[in-house]
C-alpha positions in Angstrom: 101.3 136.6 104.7 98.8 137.3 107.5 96.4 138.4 105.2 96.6 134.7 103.5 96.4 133.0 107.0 93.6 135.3 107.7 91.5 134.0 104.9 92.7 130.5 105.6 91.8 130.5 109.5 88.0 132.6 108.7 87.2 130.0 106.0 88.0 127.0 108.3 86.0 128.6 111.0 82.8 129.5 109.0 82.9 125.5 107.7 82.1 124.7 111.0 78.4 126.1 110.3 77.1 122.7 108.6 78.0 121.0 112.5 76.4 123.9 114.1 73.1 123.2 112.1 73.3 119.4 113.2 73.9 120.2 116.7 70.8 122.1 116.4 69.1 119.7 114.3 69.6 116.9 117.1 69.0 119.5 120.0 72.9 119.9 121.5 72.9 122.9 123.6 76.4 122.1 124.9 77.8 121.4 121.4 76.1 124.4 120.1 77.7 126.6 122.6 81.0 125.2 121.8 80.7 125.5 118.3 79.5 128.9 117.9 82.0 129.6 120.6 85.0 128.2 118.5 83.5 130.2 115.4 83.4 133.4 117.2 87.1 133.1 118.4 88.2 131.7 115.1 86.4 134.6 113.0 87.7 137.4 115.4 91.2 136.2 115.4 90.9 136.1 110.9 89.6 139.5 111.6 92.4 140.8 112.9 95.5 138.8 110.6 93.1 140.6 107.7 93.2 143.7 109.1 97.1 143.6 110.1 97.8 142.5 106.3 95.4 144.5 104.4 97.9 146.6 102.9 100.6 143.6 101.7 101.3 143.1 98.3 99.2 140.2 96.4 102.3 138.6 95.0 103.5 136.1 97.0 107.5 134.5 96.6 108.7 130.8 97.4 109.6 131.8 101.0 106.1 133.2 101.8 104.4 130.7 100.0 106.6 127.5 101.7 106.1 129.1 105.0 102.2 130.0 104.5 101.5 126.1 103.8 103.1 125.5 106.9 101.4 128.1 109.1 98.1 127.4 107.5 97.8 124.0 108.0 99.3 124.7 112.1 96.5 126.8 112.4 93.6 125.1 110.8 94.7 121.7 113.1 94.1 124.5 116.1 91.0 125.4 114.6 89.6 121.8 114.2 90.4 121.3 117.8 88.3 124.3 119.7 84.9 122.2 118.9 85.9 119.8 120.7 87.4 121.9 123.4 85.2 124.7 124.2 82.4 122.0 124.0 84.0 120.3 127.1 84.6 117.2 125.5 88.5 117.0 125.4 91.3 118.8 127.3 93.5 120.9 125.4 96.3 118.5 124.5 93.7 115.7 123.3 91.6 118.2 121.3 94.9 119.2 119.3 95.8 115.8 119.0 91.8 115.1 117.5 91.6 118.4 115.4 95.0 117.7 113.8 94.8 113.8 113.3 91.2 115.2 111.7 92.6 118.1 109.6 95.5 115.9 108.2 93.2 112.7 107.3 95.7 110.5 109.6 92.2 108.9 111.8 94.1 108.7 115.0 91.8 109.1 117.5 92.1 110.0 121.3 88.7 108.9 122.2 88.2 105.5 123.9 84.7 105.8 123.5 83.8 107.8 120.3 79.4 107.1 120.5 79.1 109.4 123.5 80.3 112.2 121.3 77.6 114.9 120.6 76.3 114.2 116.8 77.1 117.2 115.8 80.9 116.7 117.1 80.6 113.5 115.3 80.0 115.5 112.0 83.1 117.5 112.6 85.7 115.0 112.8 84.4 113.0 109.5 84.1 117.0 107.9 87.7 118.0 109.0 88.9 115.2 107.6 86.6 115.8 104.1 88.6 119.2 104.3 92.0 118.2 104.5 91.7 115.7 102.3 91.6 117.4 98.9 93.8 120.4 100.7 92.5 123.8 102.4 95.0 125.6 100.3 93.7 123.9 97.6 89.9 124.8 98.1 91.2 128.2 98.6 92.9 129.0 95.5 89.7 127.4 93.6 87.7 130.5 94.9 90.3 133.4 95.7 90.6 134.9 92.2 93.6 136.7 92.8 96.5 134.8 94.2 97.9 134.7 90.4 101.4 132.9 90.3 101.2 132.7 93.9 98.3 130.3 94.1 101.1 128.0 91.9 103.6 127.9 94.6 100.8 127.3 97.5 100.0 124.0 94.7 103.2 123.2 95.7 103.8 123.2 98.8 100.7 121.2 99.8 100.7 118.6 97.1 101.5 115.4 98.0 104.2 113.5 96.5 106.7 114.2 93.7 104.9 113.7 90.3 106.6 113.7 87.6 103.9 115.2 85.5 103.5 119.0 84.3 101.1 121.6 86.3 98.2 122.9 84.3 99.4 126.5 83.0 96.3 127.9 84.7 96.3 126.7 88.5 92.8 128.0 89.2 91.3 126.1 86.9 93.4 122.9 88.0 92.3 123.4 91.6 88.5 123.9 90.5 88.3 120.8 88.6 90.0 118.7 91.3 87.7 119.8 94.2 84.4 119.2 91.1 86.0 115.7 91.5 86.1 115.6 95.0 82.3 116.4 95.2 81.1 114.1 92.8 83.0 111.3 94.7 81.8 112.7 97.4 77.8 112.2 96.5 78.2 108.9 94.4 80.0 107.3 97.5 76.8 108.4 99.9 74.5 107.2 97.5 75.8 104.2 97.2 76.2 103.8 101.2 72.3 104.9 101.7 71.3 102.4 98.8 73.0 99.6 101.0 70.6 100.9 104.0 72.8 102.8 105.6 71.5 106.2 107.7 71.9 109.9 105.7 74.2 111.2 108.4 76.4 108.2 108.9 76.5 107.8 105.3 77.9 111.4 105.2 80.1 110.5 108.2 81.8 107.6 106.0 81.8 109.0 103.2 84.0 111.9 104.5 86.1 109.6 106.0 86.8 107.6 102.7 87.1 109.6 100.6 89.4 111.6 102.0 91.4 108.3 103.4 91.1 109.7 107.0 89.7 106.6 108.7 87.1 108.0 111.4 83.7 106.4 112.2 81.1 107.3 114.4 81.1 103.9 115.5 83.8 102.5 118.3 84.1 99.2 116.3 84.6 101.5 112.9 83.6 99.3 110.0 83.3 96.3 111.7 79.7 98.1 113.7 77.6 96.7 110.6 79.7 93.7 109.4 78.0 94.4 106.2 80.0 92.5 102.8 78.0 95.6 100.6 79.3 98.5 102.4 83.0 96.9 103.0 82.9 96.6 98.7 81.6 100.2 98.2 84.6 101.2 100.7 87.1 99.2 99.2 86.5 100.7 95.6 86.6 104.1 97.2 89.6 104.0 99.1 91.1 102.6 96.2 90.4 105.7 94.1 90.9 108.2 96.8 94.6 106.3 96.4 94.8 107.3 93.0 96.7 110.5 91.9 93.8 112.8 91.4 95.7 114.0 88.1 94.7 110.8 86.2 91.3 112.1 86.3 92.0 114.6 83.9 93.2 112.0 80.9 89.8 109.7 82.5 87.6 113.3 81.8 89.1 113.6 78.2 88.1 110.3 77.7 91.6 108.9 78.0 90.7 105.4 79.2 94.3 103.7 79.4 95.8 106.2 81.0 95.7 104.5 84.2 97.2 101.1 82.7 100.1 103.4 80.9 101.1 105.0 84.5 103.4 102.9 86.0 102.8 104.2 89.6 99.0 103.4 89.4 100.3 100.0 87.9 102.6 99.1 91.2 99.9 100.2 93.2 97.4 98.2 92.2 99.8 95.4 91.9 100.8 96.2 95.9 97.3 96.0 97.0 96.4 92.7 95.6 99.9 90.8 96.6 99.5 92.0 99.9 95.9 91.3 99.8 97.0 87.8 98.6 99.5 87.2 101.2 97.7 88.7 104.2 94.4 86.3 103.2 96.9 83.2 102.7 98.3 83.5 106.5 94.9 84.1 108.0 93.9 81.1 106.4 96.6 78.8 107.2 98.0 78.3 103.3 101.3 80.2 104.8 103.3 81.0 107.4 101.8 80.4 111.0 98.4 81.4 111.3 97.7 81.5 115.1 101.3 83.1 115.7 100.6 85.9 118.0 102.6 88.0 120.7 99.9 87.0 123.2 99.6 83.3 121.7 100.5 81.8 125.4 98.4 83.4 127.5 95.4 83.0 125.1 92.6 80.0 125.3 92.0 77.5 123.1 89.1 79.2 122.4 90.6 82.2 121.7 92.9 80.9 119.8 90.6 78.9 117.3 88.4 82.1 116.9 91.5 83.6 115.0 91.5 81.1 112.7 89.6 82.1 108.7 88.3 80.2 106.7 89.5 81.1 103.4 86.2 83.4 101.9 86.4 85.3 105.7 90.4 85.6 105.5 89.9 87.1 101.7 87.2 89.8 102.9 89.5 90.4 106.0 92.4 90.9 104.0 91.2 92.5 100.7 89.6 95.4 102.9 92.7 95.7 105.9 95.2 96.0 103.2 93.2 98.6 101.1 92.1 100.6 104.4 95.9 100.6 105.6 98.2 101.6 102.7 95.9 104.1 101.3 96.4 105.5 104.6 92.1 105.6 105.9 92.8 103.6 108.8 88.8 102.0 108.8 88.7 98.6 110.4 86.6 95.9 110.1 88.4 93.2 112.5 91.8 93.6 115.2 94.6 93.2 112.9 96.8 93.5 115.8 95.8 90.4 117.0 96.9 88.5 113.3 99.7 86.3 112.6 103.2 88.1 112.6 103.5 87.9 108.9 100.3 89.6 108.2 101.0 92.7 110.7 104.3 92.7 109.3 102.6 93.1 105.7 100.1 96.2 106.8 103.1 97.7 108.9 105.2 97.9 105.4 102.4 99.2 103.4 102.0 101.9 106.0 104.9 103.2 104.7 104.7 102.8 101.3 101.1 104.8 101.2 98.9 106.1 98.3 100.1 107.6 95.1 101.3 111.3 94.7 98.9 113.7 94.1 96.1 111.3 96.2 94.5 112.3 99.6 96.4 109.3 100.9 99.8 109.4 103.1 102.8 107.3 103.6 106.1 107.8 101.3 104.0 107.6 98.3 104.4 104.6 95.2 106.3 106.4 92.8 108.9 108.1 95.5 109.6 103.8 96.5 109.8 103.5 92.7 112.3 106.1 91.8 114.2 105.2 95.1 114.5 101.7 94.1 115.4 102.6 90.1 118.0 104.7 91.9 119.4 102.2 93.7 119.4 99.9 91.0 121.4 102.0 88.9 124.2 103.0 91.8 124.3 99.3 92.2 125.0 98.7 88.6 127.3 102.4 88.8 129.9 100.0 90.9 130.2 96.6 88.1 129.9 99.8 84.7 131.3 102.8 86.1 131.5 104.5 82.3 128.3 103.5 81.9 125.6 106.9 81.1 121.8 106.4 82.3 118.9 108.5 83.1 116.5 107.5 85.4 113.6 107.2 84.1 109.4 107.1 85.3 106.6 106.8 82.8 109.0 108.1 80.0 110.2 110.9 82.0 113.7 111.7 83.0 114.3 112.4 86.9 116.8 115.1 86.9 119.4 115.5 89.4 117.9 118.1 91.4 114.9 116.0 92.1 116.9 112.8 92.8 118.5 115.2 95.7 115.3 116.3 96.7 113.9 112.8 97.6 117.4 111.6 99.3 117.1 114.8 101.7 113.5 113.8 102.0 114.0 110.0 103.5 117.3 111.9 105.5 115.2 114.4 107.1 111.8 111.7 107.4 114.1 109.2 109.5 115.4 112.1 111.8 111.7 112.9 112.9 110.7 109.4 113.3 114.1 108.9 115.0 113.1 112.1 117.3 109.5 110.4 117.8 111.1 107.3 118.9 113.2 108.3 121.3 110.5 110.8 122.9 107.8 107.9 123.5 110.1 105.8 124.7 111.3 108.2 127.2 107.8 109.0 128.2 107.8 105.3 128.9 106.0 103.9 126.1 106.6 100.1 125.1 108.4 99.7 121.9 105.9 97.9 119.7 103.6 100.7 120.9 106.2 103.6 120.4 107.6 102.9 117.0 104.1 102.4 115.1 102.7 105.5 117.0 105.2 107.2 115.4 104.9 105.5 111.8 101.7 105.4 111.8 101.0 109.6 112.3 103.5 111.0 110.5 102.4 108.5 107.4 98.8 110.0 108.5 97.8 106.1 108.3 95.9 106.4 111.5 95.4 103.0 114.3 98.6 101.5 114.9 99.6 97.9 117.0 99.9 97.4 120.9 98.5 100.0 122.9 97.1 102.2 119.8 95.8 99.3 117.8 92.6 99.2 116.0 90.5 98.5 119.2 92.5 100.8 121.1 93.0 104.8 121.5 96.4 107.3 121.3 94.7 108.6 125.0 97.3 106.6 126.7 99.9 108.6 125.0 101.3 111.5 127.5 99.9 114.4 126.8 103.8 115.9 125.6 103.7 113.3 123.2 100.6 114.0 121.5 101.7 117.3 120.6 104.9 115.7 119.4 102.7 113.2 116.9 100.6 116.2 116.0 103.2 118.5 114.5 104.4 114.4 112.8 100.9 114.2 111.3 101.3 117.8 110.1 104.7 116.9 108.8 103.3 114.2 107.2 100.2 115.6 105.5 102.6 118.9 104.0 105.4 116.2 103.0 107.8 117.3 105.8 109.9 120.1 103.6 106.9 122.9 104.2 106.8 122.5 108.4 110.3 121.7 108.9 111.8 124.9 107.3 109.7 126.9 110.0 112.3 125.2 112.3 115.4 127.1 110.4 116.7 130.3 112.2 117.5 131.0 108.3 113.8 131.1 107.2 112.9 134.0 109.3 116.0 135.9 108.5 115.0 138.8 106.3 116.6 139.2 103.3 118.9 136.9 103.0 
């Protein structure tokens, strides 16, 4: 295993070469230092786990492989945070919040003033989150030619999601064509950006952050900086397919063009984003619900209070691009949803949970896990009135055997006792409640702002330091689908042989 998290830690730390030439390129002597410190550190410490595991065998078995997802992605969100700590930007406890909330795509942020940031610090957080995005693992089995069946159980235990569709026999060649993918979204999502006038390097910046539905911007005001109608459409489509399970592509590359309309996950997703997008653009507007119904409605001005009101085109391109950037999980914003009508921030708080589809960069529960919960339910419902009565559950055509059914009811178990744990934490720390309880949805569905105190013009910094680390290890927990961090908490994982 060290010789695995070896390779994992030295190939994190070279990436950070691309913002050691920018620091350069825009003259950052301080940035530089702390960069070429932090690869230094990061290379000597690979050095060693490589040396320490040189002689292990190249097979690796479930437990290694469930417990090196884990480790790696512990130690990559360590590794994302030394740039900004050796650089003398952040303490310790808000660089590991920034590296990890980078690393795991969540676009929580620490900084209450992001511009200030050296350029080339700037170019880390949006390439962390490019990283995690697609997976390190991932990225690593593409190029390591020998992890064999091992590289198939690392697939698994960084994937996001259960999908009910089959692996590719050969593993390498599925993790090669996803990240070929990756890149080409990648460049056609820049282009596109620069065509619209926007700068190479902020571009770039975006782009990381969209594709990989991380949510950072250079920009304290995120989206909202250029209030541009072209780039919030180029976004939108993005996110949108960054949403989508990565696996369709393969059927899309075959020229398989209703694949996407056969899969019913991609179908409820699609139809999530434009009812909420539909309901959240009603309210603003005034067509439903109360559209100047906010918590601070009677302390505000009656100037404030009319500037909240839409008109119906502005309440569309409000909604359309809130509701896209929250339950795919990028966290971009281009106005203060916390200061919308209840309904609406009750809308974006739901989809928070709901998330992406499997097998996407996005986070949250994933579509097809609320879909087979809810078919589940149905039929236990039913169970009660036609006891005798024999049904699979069924996705897409495919039965959803017992074993997995178990799986996801273990899953929601063990995801409300960390949120539960999260929840009680802040709120000893002294945290309001509205503030505590989407802190801690919001992280460990990697969505990234939250309401209150960490809303979308607001920062995590006023988060005690104890509880960063706590919402760190949720984001991690998040990212790996809780199963691959939480057994590292089992006295019986470490136990030898048994």
């Amino acid at each position: 295993m060290a010789r695995f998290l070896g390779f994992i830690i030295g190939g994190t730390g070279l990436t950070m070469v691309f913002s050691l030439l920018w620091a350069v390129w825009f003259w950052e002597p301080v940035a530089m230092r702390g960069i070429a410190t932090s690869m230094a550190v990061t290379l000597l410490v690979a050095g060693i786990l490589l040396v320490i595991g040189r002689s292990a065998a190249d097979k690796l078995y479930q437990r290694e492989a469930l417990g090196l997802v884990g480790l790696s992605w512990i130690s990559a969100s360590i590794v994302a945070a030394l740039p900004y700590w050796f650089s003398g930007e952040l303490t310790l406890p808000f660089a590991i919040f920034e590296g990890t909330s980078g690393i795991t795509t969540t676009g929580a942020s620490v900084l209450d003033d992001i511009e200030p940031l050296p350029q080339s610090l700037l170019f880390w957080r949006g390439f962390t989150q490019w990283l995690g995005g697609m997976g390190i693992i991932l990225l690593f089995i593409a190029i390591l030619p020998y992890l064999g069946a091992g590289g198939k159980q690392l697939f698994r235990g960084e994937s996001s999601g259960p999908d009910p569709r089959s692996l590719k026999p050969r593993i390498r060649e599925t993790a090669a064509v996803l990240w070929t993918i990756y890149l080409m979204l990648t460049l056609v999502n820049t282009v596109l950006l620069m065509l619209g006038g926007m700068d190479f390097f902020y571009a770039l910046c975006h782009t990381f952050s969209c594709i990989s539905t991380g949510g950072f911007s250079p920009h304290n005001a995120s989206i909202a900086w250029y209030n541009n109608l072209y780039f919030e459409i180029v976004l939108i489509v993005f996110m949108v397919i960054a949403g989508t399970n990565f696996g369709l592509f393969f059927d899309l590359r075959k020229g398989d063009y209703k694949s996407l309309l056969r899969d019913p996950e991609w179908r409820t997703y699609i139809a999530l984003l434009f009812g909420g997008t539909l309901i959240v653009a009603l309210n603003l507007s005034g067509w439903i619900g109360a559209s100047t119904e906010i918590v601070q409605g009677p302390e505000m001005t009656a100037v404030e209070q009319d500037s909240l009101e839409y008109g119906e085109g502005h309440a569309l391109r409000m909604a359309a691009f809130q509701v896209v950037s929250v339950m795919t999980g990028t966290g971009f914003s281009t106005d203060d949803f916390d200061q919308w009508p209840a309904l609406s921030r009750m809308i974006l708080f739901f989809l928070m949970f709901v998330g992406g589809c499997a097998g996407s960069t996005s986070g949250g529960l994933k579509v097809v896990r609320v879909l087979l919960m809810l078919k589940i339910a149905y039929w236990r419902i039913e169970k009660t009135f036609r006891p005798k009565t024999i049904r699979a559950v069924r996705l897409g055509g495919v039965v959803i055997d017992d074993d997995t059914q178990r799986t996801m009811a273990s899953f929601m178990v063990i995801y409300g006792v960390w949120i539960l744990g999260g929840c009680l934490l802040l709120s000893a720390l002294g945290m309001p409640f509205e503030t505590t309880v989407t802190a801690v949805v919001t992280t460990i569905n990697i969505v990234g702002p939250g309401l209150a105190l960490v809303g979308p013009d607001a920062s995590f910094s006023v988060i005690p330091d104890i509880g960063k680390l706590y919402l760190s290890l949720l984001m991690i927990l998040g990212r790996l689908e809780l199963f691959a961090v939480t057994v590292l908490f089992m006295p019986a994982f470490w136990r030898i042989g048994r």
